[in-house]
C-alpha positions as CSV (number, residue, x, y, z in Angstrom):
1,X,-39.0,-43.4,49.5
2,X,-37.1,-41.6,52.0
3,X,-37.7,-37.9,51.4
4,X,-35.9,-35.9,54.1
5,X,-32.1,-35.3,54.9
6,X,-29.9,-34.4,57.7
7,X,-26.6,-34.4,59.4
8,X,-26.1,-33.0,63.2
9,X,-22.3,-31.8,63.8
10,X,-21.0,-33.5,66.8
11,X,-22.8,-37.0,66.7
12,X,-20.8,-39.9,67.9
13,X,-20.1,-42.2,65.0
14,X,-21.9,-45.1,66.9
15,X,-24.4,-44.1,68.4
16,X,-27.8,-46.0,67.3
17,X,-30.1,-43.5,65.7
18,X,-27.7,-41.2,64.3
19,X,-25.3,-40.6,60.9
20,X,-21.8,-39.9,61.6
21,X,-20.3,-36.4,60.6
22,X,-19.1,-37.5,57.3
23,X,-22.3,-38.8,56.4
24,X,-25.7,-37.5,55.9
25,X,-28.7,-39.2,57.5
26,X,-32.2,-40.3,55.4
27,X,-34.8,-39.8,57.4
28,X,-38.3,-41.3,57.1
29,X,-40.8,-38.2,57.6
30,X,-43.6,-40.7,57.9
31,X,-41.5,-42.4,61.3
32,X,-39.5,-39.7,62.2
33,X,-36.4,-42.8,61.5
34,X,-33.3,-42.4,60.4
35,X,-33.4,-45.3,57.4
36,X,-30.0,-45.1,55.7
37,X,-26.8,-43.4,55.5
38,X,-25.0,-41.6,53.1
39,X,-21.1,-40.7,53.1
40,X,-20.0,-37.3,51.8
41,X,-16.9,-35.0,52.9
42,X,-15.5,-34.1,56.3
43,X,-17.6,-31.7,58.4
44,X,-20.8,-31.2,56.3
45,X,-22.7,-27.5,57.3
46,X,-25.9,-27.3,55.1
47,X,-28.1,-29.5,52.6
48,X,-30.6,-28.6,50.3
49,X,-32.4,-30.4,47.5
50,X,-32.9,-29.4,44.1
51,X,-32.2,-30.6,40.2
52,X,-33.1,-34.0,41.0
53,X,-30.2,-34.1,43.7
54,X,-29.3,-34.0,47.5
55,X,-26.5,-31.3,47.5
56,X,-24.4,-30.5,50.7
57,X,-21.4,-28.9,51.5
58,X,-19.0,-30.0,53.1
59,X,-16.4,-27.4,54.9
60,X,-12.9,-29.1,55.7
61,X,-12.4,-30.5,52.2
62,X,-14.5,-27.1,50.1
63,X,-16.2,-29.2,48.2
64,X,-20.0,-30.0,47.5
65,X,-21.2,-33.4,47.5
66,X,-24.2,-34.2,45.0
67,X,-26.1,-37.5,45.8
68,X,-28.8,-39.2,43.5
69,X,-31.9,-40.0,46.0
70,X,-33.0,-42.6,43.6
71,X,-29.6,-44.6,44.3
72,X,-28.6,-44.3,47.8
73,X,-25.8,-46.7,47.3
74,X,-24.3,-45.1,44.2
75,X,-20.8,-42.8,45.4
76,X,-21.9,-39.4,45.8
77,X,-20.6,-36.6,42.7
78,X,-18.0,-34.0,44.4
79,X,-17.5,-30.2,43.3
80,X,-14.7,-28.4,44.5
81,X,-14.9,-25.0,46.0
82,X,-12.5,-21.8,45.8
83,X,-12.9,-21.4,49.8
84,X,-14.7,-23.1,53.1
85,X,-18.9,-23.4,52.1
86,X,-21.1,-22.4,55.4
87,X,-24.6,-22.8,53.6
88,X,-26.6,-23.8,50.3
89,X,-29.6,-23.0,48.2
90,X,-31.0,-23.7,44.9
91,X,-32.4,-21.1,42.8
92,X,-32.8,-19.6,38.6
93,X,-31.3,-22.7,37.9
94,X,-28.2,-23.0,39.6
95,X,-27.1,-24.0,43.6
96,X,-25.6,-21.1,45.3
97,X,-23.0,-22.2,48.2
98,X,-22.1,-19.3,50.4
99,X,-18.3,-18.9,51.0
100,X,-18.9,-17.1,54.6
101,X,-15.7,-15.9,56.1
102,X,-15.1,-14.6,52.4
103,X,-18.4,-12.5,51.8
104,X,-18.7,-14.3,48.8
105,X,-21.4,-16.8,46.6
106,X,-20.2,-19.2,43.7
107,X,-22.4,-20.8,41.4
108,X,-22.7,-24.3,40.4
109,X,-24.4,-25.3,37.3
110,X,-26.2,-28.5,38.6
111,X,-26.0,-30.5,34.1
112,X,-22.6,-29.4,34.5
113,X,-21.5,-30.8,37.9
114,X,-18.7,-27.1,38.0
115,X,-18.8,-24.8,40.5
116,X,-18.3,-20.9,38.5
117,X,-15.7,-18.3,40.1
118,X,-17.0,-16.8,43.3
119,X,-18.0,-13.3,43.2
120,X,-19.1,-11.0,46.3
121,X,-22.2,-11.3,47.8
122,X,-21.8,-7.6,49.9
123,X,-21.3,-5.2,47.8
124,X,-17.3,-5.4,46.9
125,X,-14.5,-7.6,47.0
126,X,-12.7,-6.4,50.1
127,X,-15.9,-6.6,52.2
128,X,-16.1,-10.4,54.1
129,X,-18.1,-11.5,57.2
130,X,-14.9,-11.6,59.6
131,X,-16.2,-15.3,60.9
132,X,-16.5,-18.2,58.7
133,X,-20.6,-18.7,58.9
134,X,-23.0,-17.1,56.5
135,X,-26.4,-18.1,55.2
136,X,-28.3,-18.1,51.9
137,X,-31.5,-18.2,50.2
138,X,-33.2,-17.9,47.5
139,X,-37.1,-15.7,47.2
140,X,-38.6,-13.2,45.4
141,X,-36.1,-13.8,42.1
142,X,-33.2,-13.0,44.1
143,X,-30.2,-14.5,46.6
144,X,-30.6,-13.1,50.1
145,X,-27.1,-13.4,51.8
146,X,-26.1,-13.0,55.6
147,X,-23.5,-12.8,58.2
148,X,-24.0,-15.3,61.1
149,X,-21.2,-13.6,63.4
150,X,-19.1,-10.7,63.0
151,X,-19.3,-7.5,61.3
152,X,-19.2,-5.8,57.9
């Protein structure tokens, strides 16, 4: 079974090889082969894997596609978001989507498909990254957050 995912902004829709924007690509880590396709939104950012699921957000629609690697044909689940997602993690049992140009994190619940209310991810409410990219991760039994461009 295919294990590993991946989209590259910016790859032509036909070229051999490669999965289309609004798709995600399975790879093959044993070949190095791209061995399926996957649709999800427009303009997917970041993937990540957890809860039994493929998650990845997708930033022109703020949503968050969940797709069942068992069942590569089945439609993909989608979560809406309160703002444009620029990254994704899994960790204490939820998948955190970073809202970047808002400084901000929601929470989804991955047995209840429902993304929470965002909350800020710097400190207070009226501090945001100024651009819309941010990363996060999850170590040590906590979320780490940051600001790809711009300043606090």
């Amino acid at each position: 079974m295919p294990e590993h995912y991946l989209n590259q902004p910016g790859w032509p829709c036909r070229q051999p090889g490669k999965a289309p924007t609004s798709k995600v690509g399975v790879i093959d880590p044993a070949s190095n082969e791209l061995v399926g396709e996957v649709g999800v939104g427009r303009d997917p950012k970041a993937v990540t894997t957890s809860a039994g699921a493929v998650w990845v957000v997708n930033e022109e629609e703020e949503t968050v596609s969940r797709i069942d690697p068992a069942d590569l044909e089945a439609s993909e689940f989608t979560i809406g978001l309160p703002g444009f997602p620029s990254d994704i993690t899994f960790g204490d049992g939820s998948i955190l989507v970073a809202l970047g140009a808002l400084g901000e994190l929601v929470r989804i619940n991955p047995e209840q498909n429902q993304a929470g209310s965002s909350f800020p991810a710097l400190g207070d409410e009226d501090t945001a990254c100024g651009r819309p990219q941010a990363s996060v991760a999850f170590g040590g039994g906590v979320a780490w957050f940051v600001c790809e461009v711009g300043e606090i």
